[in-house]
N, CA, C and O atoms as a GROMACS GRO file, in nm:
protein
  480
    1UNK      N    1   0.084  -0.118   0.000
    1UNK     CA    2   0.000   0.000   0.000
    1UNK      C    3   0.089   0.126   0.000
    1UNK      O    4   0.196   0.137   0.061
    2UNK      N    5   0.037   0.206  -0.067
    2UNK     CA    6   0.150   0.353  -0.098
    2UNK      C    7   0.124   0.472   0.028
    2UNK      O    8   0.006   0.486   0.059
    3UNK      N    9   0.196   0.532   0.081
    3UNK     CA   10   0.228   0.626   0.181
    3UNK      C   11   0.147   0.720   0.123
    3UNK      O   12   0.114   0.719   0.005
    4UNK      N   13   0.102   0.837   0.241
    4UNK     CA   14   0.059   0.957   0.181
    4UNK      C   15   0.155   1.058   0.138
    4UNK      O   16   0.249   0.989   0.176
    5UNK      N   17   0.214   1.165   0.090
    5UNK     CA   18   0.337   1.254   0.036
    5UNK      C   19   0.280   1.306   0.232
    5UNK      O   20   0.167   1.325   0.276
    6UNK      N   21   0.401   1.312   0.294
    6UNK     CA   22   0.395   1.426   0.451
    6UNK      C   23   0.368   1.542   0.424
    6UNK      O   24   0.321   1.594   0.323
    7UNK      N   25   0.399   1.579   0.517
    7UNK     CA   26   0.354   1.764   0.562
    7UNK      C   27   0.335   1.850   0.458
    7UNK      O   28   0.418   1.938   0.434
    8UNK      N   29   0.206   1.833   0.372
    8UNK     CA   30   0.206   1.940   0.265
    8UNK      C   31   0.149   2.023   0.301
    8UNK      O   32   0.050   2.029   0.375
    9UNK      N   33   0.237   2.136   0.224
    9UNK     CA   34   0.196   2.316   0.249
    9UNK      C   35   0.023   2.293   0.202
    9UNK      O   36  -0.023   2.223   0.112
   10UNK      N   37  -0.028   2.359   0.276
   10UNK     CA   38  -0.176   2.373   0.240
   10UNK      C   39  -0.242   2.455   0.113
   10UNK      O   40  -0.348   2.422   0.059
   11UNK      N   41  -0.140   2.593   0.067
   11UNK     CA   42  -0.116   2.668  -0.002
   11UNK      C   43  -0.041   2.585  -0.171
   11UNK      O   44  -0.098   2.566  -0.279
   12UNK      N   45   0.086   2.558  -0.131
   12UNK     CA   46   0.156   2.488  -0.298
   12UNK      C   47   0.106   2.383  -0.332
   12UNK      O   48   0.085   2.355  -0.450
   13UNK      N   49   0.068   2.276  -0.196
   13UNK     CA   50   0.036   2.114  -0.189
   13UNK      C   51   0.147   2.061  -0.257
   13UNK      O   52   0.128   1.996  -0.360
   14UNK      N   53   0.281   2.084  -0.205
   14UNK     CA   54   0.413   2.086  -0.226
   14UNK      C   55   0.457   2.025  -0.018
   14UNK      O   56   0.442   2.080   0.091
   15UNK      N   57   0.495   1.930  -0.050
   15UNK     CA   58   0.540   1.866   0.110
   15UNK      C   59   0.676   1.979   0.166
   15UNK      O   60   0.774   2.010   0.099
   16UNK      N   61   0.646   2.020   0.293
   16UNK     CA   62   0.744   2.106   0.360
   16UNK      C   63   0.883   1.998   0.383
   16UNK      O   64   0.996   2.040   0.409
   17UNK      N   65   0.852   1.875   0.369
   17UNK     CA   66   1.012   1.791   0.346
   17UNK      C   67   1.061   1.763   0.241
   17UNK      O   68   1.162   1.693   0.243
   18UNK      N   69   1.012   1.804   0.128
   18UNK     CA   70   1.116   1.794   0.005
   18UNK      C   71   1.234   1.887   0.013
   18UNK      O   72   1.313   1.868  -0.079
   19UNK      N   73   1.266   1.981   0.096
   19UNK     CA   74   1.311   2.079   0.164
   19UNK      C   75   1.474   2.039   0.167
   19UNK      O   76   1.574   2.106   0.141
   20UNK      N   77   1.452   1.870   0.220
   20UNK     CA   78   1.543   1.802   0.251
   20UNK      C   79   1.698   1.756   0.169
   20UNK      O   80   1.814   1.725   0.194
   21UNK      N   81   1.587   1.782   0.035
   21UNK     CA   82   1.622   1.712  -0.121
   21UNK      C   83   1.779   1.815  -0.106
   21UNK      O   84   1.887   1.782  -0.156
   22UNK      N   85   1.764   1.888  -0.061
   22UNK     CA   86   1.876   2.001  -0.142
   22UNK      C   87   1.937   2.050  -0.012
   22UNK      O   88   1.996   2.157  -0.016
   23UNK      N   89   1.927   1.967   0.131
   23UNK     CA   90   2.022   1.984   0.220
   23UNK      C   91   2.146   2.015   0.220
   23UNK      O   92   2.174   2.100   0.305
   24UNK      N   93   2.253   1.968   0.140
   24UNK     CA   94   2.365   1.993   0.042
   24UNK      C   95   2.368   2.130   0.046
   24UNK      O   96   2.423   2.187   0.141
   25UNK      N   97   2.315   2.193  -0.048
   25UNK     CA   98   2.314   2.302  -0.103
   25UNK      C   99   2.295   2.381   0.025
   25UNK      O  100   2.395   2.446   0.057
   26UNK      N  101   2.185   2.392   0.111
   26UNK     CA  102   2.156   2.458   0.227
   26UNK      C  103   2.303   2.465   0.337
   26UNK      O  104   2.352   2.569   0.380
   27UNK      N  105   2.350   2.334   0.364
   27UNK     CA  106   2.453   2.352   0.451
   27UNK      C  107   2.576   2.428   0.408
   27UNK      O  108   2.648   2.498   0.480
   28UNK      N  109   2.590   2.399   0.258
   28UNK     CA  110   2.692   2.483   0.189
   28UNK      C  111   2.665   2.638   0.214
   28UNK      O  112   2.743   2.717   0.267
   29UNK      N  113   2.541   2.664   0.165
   29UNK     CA  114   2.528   2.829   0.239
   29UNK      C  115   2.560   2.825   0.342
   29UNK      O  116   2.677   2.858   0.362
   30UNK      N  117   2.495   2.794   0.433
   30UNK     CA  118   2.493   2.825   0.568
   30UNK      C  119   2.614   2.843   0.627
   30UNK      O  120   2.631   2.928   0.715
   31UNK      N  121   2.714   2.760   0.582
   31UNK     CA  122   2.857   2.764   0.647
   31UNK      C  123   2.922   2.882   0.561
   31UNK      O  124   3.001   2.955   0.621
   32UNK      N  125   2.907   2.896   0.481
   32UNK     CA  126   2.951   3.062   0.378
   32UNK      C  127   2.907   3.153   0.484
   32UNK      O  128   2.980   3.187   0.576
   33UNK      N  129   2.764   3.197   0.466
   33UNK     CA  130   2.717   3.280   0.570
   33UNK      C  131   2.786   3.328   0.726
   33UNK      O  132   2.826   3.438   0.765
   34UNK      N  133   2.776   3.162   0.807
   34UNK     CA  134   2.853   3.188   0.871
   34UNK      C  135   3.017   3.180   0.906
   34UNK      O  136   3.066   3.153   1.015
   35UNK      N  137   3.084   3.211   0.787
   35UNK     CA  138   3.221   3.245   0.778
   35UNK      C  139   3.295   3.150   0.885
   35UNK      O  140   3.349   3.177   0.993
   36UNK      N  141   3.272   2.975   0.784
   36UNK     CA  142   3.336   2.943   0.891
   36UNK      C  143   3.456   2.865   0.847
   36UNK      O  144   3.477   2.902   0.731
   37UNK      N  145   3.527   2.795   0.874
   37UNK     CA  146   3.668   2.812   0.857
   37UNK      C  147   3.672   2.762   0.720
   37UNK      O  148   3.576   2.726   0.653
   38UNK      N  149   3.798   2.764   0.684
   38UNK     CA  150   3.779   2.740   0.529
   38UNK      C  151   3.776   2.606   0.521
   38UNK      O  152   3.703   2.574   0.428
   39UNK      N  153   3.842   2.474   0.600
   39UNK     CA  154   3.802   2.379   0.593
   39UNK      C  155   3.653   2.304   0.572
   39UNK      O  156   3.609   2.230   0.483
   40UNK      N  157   3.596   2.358   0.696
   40UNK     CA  158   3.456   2.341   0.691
   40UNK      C  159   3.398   2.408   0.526
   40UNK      O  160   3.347   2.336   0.441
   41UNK      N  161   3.421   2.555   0.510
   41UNK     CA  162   3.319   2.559   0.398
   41UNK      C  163   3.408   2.436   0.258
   41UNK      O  164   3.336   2.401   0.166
   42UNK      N  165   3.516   2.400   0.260
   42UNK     CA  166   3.560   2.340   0.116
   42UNK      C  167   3.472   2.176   0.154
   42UNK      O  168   3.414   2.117   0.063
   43UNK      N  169   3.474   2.139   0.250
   43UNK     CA  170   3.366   1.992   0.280
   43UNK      C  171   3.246   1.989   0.252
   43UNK      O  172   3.180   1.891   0.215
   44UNK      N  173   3.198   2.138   0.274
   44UNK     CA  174   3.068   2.173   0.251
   44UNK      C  175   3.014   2.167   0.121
   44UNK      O  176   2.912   2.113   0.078
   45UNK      N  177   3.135   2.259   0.051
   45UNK     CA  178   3.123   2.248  -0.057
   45UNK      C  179   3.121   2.133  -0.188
   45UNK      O  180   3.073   2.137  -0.301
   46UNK      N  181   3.186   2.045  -0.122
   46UNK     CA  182   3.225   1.908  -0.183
   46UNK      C  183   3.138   1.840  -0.176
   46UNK      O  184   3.132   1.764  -0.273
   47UNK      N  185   3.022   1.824  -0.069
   47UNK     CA  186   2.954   1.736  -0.034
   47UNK      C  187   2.831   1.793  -0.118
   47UNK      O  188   2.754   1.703  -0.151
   48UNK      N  189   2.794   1.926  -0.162
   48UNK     CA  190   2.695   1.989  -0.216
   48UNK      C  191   2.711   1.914  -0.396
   48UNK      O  192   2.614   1.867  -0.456
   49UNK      N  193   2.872   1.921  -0.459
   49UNK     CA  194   2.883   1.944  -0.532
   49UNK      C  195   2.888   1.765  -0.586
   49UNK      O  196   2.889   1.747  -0.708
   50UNK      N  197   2.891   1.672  -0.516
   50UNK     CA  198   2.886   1.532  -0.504
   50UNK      C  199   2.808   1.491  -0.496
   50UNK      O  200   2.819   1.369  -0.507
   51UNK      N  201   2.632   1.557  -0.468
   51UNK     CA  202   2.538   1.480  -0.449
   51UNK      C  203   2.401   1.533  -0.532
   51UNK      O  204   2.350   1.642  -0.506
   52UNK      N  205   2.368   1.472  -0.599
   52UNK     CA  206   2.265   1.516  -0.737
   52UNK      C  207   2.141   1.548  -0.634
   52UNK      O  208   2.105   1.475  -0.542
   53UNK      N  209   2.091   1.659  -0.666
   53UNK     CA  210   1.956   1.695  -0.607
   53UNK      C  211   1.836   1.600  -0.678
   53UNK      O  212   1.845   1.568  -0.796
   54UNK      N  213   1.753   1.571  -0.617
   54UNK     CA  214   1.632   1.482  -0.691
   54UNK      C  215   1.511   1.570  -0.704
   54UNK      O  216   1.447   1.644  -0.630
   55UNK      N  217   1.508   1.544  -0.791
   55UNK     CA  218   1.379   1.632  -0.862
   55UNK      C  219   1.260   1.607  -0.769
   55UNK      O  220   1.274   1.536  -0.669
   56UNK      N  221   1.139   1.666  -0.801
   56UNK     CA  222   1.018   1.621  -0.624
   56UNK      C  223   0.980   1.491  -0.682
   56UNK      O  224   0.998   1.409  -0.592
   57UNK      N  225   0.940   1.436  -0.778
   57UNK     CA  226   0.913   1.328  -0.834
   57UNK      C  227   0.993   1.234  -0.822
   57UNK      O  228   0.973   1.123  -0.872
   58UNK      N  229   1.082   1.262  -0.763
   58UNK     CA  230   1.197   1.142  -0.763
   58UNK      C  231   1.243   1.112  -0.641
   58UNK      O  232   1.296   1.004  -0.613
   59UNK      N  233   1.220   1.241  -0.533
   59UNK     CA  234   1.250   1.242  -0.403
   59UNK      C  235   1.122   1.136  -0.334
   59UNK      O  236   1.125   1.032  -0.267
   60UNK      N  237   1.018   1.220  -0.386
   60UNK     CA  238   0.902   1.114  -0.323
   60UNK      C  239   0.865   1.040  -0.477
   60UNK      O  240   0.842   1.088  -0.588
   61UNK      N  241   0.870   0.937  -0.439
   61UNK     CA  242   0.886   0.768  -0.560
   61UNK      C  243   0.725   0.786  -0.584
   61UNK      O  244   0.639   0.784  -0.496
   62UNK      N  245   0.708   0.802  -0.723
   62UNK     CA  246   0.529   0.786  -0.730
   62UNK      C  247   0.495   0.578  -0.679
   62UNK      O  248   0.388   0.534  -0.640
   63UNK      N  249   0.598   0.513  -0.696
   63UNK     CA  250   0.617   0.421  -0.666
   63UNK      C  251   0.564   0.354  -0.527
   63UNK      O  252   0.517   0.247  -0.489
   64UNK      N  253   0.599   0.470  -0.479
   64UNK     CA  254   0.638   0.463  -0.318
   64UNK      C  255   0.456   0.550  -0.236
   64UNK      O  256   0.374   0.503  -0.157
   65UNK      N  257   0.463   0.686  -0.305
   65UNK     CA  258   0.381   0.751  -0.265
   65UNK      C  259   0.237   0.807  -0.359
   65UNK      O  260   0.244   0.851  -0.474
   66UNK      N  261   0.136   0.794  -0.294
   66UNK     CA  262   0.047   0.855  -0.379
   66UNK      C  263   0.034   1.001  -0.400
   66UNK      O  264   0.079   1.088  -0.326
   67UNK      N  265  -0.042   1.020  -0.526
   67UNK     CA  266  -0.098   1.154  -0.559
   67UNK      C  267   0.052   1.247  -0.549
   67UNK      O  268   0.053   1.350  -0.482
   68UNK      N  269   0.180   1.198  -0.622
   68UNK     CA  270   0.283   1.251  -0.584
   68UNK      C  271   0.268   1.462  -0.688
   68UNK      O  272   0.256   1.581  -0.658
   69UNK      N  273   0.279   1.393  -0.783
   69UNK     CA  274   0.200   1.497  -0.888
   69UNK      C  275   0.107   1.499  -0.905
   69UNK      O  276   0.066   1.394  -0.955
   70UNK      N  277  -0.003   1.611  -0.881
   70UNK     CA  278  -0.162   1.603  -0.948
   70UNK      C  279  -0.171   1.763  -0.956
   70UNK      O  280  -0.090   1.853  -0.932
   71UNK      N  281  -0.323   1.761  -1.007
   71UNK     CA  282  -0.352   1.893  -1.046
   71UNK      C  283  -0.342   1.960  -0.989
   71UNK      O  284  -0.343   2.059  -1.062
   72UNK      N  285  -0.327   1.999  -0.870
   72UNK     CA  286  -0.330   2.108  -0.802
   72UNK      C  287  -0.214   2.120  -0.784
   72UNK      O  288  -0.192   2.241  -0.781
   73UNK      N  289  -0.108   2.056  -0.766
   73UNK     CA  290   0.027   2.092  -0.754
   73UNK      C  291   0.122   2.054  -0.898
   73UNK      O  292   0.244   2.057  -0.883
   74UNK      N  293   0.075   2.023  -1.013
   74UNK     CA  294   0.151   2.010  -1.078
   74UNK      C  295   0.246   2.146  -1.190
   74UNK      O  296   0.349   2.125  -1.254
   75UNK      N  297   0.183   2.250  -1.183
   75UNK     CA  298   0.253   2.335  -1.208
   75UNK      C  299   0.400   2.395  -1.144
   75UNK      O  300   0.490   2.448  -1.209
   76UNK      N  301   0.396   2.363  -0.969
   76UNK     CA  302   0.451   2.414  -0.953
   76UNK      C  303   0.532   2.293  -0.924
   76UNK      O  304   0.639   2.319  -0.869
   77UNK      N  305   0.508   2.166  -0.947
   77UNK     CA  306   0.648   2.096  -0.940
   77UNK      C  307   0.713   2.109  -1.084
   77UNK      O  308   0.827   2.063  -1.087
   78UNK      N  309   0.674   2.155  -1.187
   78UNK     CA  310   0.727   2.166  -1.305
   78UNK      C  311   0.862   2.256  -1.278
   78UNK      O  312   0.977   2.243  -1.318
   79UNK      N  313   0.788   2.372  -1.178
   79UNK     CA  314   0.890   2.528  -1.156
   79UNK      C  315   1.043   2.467  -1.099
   79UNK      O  316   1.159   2.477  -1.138
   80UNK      N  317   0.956   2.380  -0.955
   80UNK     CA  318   1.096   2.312  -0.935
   80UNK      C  319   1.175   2.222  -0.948
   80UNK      O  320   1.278   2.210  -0.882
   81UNK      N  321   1.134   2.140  -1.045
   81UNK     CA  322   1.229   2.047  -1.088
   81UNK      C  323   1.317   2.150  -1.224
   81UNK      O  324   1.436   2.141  -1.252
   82UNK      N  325   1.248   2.213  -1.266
   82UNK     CA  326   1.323   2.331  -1.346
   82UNK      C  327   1.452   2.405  -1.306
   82UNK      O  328   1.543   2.438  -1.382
   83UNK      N  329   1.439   2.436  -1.111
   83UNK     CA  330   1.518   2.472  -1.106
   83UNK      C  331   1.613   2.398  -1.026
   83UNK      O  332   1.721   2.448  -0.995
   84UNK      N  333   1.575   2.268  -0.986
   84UNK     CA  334   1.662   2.161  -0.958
   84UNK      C  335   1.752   2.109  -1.093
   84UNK      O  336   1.870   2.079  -1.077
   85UNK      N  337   1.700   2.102  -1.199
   85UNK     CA  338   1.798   2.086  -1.278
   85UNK      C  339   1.900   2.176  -1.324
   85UNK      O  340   2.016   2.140  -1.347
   86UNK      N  341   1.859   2.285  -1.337
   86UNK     CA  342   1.983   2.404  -1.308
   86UNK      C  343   2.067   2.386  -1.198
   86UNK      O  344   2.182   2.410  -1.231
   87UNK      N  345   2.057   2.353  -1.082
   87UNK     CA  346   2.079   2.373  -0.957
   87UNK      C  347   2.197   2.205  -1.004
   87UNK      O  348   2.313   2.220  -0.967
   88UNK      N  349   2.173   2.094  -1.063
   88UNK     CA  350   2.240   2.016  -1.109
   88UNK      C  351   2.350   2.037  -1.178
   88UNK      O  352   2.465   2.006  -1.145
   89UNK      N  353   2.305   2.106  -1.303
   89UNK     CA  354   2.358   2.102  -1.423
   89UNK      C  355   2.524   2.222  -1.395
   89UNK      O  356   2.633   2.209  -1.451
   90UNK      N  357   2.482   2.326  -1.293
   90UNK     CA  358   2.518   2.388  -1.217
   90UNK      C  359   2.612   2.289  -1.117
   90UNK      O  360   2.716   2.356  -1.118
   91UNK      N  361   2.631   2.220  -1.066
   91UNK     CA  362   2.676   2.098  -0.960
   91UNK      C  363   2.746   2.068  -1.012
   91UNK      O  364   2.863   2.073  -0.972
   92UNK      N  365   2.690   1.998  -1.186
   92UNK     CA  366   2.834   1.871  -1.219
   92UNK      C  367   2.869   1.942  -1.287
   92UNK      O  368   2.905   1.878  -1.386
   93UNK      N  369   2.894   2.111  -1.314
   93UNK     CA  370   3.032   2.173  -1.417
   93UNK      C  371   3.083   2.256  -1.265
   93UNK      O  372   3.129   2.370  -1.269
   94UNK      N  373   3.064   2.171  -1.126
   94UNK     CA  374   3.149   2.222  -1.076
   94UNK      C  375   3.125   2.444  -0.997
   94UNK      O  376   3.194   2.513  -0.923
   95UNK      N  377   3.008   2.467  -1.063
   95UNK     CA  378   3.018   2.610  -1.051
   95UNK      C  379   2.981   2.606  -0.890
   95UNK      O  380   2.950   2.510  -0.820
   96UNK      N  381   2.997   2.749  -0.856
   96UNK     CA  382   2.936   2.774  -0.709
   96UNK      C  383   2.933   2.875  -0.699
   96UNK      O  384   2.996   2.916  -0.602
   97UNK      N  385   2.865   2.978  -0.783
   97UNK     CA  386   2.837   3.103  -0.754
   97UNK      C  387   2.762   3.146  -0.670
   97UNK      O  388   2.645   3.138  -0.708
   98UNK      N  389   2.778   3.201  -0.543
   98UNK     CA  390   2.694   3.183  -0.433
   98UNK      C  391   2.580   3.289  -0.494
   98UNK      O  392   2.467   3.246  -0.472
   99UNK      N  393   2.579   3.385  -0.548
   99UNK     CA  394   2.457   3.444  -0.586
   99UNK      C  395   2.358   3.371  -0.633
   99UNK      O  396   2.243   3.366  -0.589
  100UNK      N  397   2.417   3.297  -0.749
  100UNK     CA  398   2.300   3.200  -0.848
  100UNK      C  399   2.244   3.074  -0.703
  100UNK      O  400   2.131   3.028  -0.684
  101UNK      N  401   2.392   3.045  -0.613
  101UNK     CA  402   2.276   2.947  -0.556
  101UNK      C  403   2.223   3.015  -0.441
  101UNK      O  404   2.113   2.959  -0.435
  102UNK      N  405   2.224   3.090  -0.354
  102UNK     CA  406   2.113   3.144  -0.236
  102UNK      C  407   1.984   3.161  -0.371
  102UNK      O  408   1.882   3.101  -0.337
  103UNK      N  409   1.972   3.220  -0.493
  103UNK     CA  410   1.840   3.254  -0.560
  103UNK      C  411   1.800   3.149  -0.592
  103UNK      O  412   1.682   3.148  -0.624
  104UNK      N  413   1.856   3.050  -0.597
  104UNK     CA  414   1.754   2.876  -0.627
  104UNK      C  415   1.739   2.847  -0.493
  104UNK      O  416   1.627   2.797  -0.487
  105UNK      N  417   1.774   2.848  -0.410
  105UNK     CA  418   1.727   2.800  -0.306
  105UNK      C  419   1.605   2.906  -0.251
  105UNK      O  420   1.492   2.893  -0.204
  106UNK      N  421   1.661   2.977  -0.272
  106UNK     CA  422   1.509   3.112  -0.216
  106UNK      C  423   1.427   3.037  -0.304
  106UNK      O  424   1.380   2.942  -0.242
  107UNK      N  425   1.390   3.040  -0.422
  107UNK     CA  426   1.280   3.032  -0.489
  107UNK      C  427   1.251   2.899  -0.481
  107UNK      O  428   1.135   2.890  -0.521
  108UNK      N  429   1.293   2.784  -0.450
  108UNK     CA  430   1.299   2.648  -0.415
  108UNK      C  431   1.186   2.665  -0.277
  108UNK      O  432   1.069   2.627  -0.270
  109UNK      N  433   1.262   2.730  -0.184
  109UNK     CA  434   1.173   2.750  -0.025
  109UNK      C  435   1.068   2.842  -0.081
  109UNK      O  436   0.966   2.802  -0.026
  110UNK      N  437   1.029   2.957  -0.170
  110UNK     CA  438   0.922   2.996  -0.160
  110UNK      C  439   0.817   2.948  -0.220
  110UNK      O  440   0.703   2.986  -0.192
  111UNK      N  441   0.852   2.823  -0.348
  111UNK     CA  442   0.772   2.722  -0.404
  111UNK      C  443   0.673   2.672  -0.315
  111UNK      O  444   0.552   2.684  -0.298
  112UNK      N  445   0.820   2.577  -0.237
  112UNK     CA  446   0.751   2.478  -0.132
  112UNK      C  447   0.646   2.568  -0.052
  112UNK      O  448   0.528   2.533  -0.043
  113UNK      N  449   0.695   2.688   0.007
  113UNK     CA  450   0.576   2.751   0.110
  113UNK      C  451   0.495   2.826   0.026
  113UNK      O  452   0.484   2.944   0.059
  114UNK      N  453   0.430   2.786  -0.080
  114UNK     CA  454   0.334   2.869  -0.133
  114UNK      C  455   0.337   3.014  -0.196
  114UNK      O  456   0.235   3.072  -0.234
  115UNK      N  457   0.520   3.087  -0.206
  115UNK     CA  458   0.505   3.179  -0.249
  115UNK      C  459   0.548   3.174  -0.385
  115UNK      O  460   0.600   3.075  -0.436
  116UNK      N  461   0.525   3.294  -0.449
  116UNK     CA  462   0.593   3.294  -0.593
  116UNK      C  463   0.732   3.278  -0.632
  116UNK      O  464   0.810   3.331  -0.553
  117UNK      N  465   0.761   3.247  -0.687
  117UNK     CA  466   0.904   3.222  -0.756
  117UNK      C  467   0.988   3.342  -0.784
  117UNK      O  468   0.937   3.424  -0.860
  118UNK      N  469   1.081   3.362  -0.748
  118UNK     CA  470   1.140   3.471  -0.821
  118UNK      C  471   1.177   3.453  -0.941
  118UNK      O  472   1.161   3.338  -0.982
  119UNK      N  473   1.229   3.538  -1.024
  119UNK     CA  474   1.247   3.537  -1.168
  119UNK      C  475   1.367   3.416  -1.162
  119UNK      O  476   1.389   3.382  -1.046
  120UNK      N  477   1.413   3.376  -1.220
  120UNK     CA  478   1.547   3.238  -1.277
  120UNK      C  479   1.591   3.305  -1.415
  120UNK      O  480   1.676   3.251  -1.486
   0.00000   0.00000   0.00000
């Protein structure tokens, strides 16, 4: 029997744990932000740049879970697997422009919580 998708925003009907998908990327900021030693951010960085983000369809397995994509949320998983694959394609040539990635991740978190996207 298939799982329900967890904690979906009531607003995107986008689960507040796909969030998870792009942990990588999040800790890599976070340790930039907080200016922390250069060891820490080059691990950070390595570990971001080593691990393929999964698209929401892939994070939660339609396999696995029901109603993973449907109408009410399928537009906006289009937005973010759009910008998960940038956010990839971006990964395996290695880039790390911290501008380009805090703005995928903003617009990644304002997906999930129901807000609009910023421009890409």
């Amino acid at each position: 029997m298939k799982k329900d998708v967890p904690n979906i925003c009531p607003k995107s009907k986008i689960s507040y744990d796909y969030s998870l998908a792009f942990g990588g990327l999040t800790n890599y900021l976070e340790r930039v932000a907080a200016d922390d030693p250069p060891r820490t951010r080059h691990l950070a960085l390595r570990s971001f740049l080593h691990r393929v983000i999964p698209k929401y369809d892939e994070f939660f397995d339609p396999e696995e879970y029901n109603n993973v994509v449907n109408s009410q949320n399928n537009v906006v998983v289009e937005k973010i697997n759009s910008i998960v694959g940038k956010l990839n394609t971006l990964r395996s040539q290695k880039l790390s422009d911290l501008e380009t990635l805090q703005s995928c991740r903003g617009s990644l978190l304002s997906l999930i919580s129901g807000g609009n996207e910023k421009s890409q």
